[in-house]
N, C-alpha and C positions, 0 to 999 in steps of 0.2 A: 877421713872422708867416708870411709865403709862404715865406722864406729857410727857418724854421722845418718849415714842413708840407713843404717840400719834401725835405729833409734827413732829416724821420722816414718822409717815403715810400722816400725811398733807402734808408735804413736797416732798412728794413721788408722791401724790396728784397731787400737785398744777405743779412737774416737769413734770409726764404723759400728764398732761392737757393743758401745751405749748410743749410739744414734739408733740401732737395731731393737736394743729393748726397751729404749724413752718411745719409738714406736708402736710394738709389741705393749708394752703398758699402756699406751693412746687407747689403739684398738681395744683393748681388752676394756678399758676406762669406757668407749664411747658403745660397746658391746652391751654391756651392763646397764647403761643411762636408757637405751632402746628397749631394753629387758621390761625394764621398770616402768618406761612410758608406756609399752605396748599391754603389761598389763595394771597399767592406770585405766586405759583407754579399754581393754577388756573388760575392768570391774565398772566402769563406767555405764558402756553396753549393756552389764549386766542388770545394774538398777537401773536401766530405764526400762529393760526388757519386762523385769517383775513388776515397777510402777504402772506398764500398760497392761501387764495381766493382771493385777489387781483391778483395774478402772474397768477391765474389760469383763470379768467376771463378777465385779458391781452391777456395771451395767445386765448380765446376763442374768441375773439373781433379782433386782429390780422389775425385769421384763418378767421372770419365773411367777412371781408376786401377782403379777400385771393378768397374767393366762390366766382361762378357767380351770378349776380344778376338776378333777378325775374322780368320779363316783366308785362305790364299790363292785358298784352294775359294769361299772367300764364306760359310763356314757358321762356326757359331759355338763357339768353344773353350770350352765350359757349364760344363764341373768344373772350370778354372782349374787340373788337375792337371799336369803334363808328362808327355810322352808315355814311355811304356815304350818302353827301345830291347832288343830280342831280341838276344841274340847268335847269328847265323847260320852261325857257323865251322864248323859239323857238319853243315851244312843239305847237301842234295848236293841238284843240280838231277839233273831227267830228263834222259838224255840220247838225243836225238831226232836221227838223221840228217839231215833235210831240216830242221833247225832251227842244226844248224850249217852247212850248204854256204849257206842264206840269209843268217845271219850274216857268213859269210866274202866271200860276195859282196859284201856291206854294207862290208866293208872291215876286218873283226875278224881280230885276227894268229892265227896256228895257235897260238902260246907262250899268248894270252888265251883261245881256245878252249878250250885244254886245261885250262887252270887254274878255271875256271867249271864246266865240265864234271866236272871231276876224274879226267880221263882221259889217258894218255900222249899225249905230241907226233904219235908214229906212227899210233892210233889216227883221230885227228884227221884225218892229213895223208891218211890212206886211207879215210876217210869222206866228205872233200871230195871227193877224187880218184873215187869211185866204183868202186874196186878191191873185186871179192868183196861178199861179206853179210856185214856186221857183225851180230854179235848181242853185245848189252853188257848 
């Protein structure tokens, strides 16, 4: 009878002691399955978080497009029109004696003088020179 109750205490034993780690392996089993859902649901979060900053930084890039641009002045290009370019071929500057001998001073050739001005080489080269009164 002791052979007995000893035998069912082992036994008793030894069944607590796998009902302990068939638990212990549950736990750690349903540990793991959380681990993985949680970061399912994390990587999840993730691409939706990137999907709206992409849409959202579409959208803000779209609106960028949309804004007037910024001159080099700092001021602002409002009508979004392009600029009218004149055609100036006909345009004839004044021509100003003491505006070409400072130019020439400046380092401007007689040949570019003349051509701006729209006045012969000689005129030029004797308006620099200081020879006589030019009157043009």
């Amino acid at each position: 009878m002791d052979d007995d109750r000893a035998r069912n205490r082992e036994e008793e034993r030894g069944r607590r002691s796998a009902e302990r780690a068939e638990a212990a392996q549950a736990r750690s089993d349903r540990r793991a399955a959380e681990r993985d859902e949680a970061a399912r649901l994390r990587e999840q979060a993730r691409d939706a978080r990137r999907a709206e900053d992409e849409q959202r930084r579409a959208a803000l890039a779209e609106a960028r497009e949309d804004r007037p641009k910024r001159r080099a002045s700092g001021s602002l290009a409002r009508t979004g029109e392009a600029k009218v370019v004149r055609d100036t071929r006909n345009y004839r500057t004044n021509v100003d004696i003491s505006r070409m001998r400072q130019l020439a001073m400046r380092g401007a050739t007689v040949e570019g003088l003349a051509k701006v001005f729209g006045v012969s080489i000689e005129t030029v080269e004797k308006a620099i020179e200081g020879v006589g009164v030019m009157k043009l």
